[in-house]
N, CA, C and O atoms as CSV, one atom per row, in Angstrom:
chain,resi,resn,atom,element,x,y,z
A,1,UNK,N,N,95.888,17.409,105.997
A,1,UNK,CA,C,95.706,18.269,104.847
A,1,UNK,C,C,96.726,17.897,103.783
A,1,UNK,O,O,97.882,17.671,104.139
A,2,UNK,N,N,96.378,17.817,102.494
A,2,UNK,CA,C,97.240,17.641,101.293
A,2,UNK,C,C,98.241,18.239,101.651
A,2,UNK,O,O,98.173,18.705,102.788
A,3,UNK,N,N,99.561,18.477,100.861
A,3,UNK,CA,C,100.163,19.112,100.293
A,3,UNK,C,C,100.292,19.644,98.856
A,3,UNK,O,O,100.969,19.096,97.986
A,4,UNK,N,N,99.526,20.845,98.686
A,4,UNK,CA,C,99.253,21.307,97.439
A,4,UNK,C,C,100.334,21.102,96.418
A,4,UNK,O,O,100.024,20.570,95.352
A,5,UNK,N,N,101.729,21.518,96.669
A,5,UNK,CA,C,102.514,22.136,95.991
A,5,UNK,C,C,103.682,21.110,95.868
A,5,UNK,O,O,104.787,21.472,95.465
A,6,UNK,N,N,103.339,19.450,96.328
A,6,UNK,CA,C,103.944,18.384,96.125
A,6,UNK,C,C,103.069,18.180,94.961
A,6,UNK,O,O,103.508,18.358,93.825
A,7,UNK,N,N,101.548,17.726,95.234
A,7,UNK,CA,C,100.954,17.237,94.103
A,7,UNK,C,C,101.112,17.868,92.728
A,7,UNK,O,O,101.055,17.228,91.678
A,8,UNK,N,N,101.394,19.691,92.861
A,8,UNK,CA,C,101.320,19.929,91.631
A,8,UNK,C,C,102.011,19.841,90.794
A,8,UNK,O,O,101.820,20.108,89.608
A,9,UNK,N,N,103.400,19.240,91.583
A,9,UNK,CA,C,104.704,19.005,89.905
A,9,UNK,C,C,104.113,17.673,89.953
A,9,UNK,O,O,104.277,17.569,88.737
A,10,UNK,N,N,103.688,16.800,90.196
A,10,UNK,CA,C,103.710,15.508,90.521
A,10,UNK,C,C,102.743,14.982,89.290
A,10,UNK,O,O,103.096,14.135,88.469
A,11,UNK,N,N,101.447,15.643,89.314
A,11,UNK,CA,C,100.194,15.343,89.115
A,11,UNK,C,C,99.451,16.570,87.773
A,11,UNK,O,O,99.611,17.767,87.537
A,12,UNK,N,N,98.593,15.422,87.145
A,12,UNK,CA,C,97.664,17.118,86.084
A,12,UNK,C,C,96.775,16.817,86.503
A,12,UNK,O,O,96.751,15.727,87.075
A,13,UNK,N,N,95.542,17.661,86.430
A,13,UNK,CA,C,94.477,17.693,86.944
A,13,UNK,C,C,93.163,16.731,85.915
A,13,UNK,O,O,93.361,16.679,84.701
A,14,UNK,N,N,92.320,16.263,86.306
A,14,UNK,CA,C,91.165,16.078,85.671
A,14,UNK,C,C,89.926,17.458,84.527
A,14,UNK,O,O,89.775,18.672,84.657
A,15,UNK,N,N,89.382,16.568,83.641
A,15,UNK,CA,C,88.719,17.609,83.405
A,15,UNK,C,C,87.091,17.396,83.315
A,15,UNK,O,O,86.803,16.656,84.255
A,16,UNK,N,N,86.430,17.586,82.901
A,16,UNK,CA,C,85.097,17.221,82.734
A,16,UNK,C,C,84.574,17.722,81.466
A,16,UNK,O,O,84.619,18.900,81.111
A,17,UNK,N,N,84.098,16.795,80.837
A,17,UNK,CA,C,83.337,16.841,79.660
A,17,UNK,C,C,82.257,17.537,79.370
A,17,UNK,O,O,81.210,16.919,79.565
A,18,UNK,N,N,82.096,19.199,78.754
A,18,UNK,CA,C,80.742,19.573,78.572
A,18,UNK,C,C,79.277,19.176,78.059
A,18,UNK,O,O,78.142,19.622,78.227
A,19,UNK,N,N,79.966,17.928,77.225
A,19,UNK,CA,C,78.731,17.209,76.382
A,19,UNK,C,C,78.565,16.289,76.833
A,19,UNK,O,O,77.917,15.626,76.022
A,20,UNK,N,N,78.850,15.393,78.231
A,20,UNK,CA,C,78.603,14.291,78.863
A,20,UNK,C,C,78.318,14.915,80.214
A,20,UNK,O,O,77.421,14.255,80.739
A,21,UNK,N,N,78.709,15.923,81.006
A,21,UNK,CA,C,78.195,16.512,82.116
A,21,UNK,C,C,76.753,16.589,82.407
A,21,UNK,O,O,76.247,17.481,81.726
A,22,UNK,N,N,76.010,16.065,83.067
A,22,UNK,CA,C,74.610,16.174,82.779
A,22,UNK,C,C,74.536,17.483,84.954
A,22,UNK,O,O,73.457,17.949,85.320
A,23,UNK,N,N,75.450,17.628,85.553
A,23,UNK,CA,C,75.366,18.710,86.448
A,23,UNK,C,C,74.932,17.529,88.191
A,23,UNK,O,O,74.862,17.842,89.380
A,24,UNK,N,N,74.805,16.624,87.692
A,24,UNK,CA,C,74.534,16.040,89.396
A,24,UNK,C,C,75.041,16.131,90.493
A,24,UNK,O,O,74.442,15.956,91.554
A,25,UNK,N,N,76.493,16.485,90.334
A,25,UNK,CA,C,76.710,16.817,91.467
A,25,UNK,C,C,77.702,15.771,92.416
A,25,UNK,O,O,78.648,15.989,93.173
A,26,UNK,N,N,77.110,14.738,92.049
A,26,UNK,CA,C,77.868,13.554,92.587
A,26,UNK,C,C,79.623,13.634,92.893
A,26,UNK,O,O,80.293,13.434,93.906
A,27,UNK,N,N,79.973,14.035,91.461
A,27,UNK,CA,C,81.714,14.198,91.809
A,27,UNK,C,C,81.679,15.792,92.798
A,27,UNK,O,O,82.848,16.024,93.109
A,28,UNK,N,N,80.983,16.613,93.210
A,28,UNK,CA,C,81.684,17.362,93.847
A,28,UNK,C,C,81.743,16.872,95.245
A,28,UNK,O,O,82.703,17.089,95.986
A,29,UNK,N,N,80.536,16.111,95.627
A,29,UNK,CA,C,80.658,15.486,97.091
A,29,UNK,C,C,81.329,14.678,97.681
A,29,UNK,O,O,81.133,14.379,98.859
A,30,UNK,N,N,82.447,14.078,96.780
A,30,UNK,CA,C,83.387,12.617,96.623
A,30,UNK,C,C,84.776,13.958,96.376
A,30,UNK,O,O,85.683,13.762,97.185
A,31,UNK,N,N,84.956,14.809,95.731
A,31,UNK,CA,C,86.189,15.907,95.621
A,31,UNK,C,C,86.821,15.756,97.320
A,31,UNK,O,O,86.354,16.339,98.298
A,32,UNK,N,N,87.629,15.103,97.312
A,32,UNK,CA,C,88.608,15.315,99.201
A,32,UNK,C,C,89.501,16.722,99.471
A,32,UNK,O,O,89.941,17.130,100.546
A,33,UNK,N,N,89.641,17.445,97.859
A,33,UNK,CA,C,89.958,18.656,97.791
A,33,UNK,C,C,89.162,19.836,97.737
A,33,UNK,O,O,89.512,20.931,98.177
A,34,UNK,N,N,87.829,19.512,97.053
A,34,UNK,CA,C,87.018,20.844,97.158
A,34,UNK,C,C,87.411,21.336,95.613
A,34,UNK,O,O,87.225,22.512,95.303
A,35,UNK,N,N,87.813,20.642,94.917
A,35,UNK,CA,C,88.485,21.069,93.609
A,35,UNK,C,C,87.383,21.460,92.505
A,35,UNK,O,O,87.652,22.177,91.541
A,36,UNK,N,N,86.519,21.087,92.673
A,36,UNK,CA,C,85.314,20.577,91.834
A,36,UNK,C,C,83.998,21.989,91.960
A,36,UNK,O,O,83.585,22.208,93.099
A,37,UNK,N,N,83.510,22.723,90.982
A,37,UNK,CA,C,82.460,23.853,91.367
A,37,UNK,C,C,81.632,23.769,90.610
A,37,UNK,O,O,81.842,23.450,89.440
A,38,UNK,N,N,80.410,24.051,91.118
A,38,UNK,CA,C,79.173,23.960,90.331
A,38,UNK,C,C,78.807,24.687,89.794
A,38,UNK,O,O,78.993,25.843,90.177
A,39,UNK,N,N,77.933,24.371,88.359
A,39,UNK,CA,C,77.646,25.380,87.174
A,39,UNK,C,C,76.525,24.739,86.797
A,39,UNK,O,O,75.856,24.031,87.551
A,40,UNK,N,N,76.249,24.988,85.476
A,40,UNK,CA,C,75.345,24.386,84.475
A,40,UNK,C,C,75.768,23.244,84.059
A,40,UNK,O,O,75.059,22.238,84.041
A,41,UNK,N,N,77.537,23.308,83.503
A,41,UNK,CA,C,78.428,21.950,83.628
A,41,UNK,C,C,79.708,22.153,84.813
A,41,UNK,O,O,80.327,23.191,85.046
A,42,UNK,N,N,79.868,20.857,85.438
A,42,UNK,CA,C,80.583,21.426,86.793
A,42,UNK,C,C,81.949,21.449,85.872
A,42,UNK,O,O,82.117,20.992,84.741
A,43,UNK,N,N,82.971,22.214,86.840
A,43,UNK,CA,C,84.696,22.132,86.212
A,43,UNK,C,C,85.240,21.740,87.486
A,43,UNK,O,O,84.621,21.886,88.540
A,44,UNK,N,N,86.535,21.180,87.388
A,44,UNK,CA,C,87.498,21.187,87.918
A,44,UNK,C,C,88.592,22.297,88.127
A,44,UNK,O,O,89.156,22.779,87.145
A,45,UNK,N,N,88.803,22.582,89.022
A,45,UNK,CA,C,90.293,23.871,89.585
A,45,UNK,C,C,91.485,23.065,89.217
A,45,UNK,O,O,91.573,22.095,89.969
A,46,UNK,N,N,92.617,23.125,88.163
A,46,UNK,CA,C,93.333,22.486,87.898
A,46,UNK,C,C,94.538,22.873,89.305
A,46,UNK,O,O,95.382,22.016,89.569
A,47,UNK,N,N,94.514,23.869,89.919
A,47,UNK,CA,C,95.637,24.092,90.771
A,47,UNK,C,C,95.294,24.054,92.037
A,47,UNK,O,O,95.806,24.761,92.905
A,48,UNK,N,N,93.902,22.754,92.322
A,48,UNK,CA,C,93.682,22.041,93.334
A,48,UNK,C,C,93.339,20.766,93.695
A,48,UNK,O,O,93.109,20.211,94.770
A,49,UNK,N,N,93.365,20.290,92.052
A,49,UNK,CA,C,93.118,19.023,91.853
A,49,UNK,C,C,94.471,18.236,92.102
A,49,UNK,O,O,95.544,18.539,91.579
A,50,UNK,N,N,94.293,17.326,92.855
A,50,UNK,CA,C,95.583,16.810,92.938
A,50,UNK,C,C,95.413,15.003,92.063
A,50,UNK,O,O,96.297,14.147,92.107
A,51,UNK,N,N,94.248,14.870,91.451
A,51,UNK,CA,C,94.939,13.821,90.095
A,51,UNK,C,C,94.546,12.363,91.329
A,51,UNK,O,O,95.205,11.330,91.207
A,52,UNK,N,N,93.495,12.458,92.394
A,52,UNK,CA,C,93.476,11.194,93.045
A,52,UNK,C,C,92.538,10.239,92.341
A,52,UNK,O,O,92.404,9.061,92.675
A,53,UNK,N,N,91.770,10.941,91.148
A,53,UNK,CA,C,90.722,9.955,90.680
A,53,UNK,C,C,89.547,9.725,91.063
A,53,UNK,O,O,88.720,9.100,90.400
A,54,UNK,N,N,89.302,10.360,92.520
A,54,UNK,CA,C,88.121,9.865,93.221
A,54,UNK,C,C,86.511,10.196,92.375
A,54,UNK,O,O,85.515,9.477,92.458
A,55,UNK,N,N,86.657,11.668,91.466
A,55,UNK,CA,C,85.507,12.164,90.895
A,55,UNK,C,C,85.392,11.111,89.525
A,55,UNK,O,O,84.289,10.858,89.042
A,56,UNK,N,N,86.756,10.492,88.924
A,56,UNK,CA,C,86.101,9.410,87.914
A,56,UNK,C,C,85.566,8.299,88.141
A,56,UNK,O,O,84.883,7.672,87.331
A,57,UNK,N,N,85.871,7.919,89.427
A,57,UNK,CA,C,85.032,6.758,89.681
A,57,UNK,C,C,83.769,6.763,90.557
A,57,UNK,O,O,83.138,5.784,90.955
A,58,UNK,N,N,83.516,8.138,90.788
A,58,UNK,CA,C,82.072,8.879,91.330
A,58,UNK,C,C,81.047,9.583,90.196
A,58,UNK,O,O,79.989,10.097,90.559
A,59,UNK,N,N,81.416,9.559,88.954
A,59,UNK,CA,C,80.590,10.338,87.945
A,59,UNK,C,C,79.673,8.960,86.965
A,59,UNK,O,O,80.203,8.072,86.297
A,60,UNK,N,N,78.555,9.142,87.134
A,60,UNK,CA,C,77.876,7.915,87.117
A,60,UNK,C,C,77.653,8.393,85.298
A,60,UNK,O,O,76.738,7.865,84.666
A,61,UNK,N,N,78.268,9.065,84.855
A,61,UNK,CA,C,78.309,9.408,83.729
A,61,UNK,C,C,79.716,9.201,82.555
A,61,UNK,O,O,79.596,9.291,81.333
A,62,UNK,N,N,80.632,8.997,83.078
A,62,UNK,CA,C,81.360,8.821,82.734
A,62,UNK,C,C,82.307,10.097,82.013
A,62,UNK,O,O,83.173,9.858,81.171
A,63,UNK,N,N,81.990,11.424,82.485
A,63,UNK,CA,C,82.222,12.412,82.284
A,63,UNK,C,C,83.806,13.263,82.360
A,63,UNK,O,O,84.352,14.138,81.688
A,64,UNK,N,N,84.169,12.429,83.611
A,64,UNK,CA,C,85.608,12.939,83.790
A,64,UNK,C,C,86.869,12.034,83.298
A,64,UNK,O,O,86.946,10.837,83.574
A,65,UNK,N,N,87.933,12.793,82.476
A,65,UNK,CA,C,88.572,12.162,82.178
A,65,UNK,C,C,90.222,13.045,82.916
A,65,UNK,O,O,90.292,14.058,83.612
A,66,UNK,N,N,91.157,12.284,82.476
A,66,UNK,CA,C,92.616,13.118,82.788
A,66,UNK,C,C,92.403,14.461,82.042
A,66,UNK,O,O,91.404,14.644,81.347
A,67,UNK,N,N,93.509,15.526,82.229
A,67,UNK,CA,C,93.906,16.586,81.197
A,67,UNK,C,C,94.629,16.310,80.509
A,67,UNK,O,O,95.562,15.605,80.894
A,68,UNK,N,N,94.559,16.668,79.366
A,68,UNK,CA,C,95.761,16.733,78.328
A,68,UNK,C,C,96.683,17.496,78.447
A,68,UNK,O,O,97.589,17.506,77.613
């Protein structure tokens, strides 16, 4: 199991783009945290994302980027 509360000084979370989100789904099944919830456009949980990248290189959309 992670350690939540290393990653979170460590790391910012991802976010996802409302106008490039098209809802597939893809990054929540690739999430190793569960960080990721489904909507109309999915979001990211910033205080479970631990910043591994796995949903940007799973979003066949190009949807997720870092947080600012």
């Amino acid at each position: 199991m992670f350690n939540r509360s290393f990653f979170k000084t460590k790391f910012m979370a991802h976010k996802i783009s409302a106008d490039i989100c098209v809802a597939c789904g893809t990054c929540q099944g690739e999430c190793p945290t569960g960080a990721i919830k489904e909507g109309d456009v999915y979001s990211i949980d910033p205080d479970v994302c631990i910043d591994c990248g796995t949903c940007v290189d799973a979003c066949p959309m190009g949807a997720i980027s870092p947080a600012e």
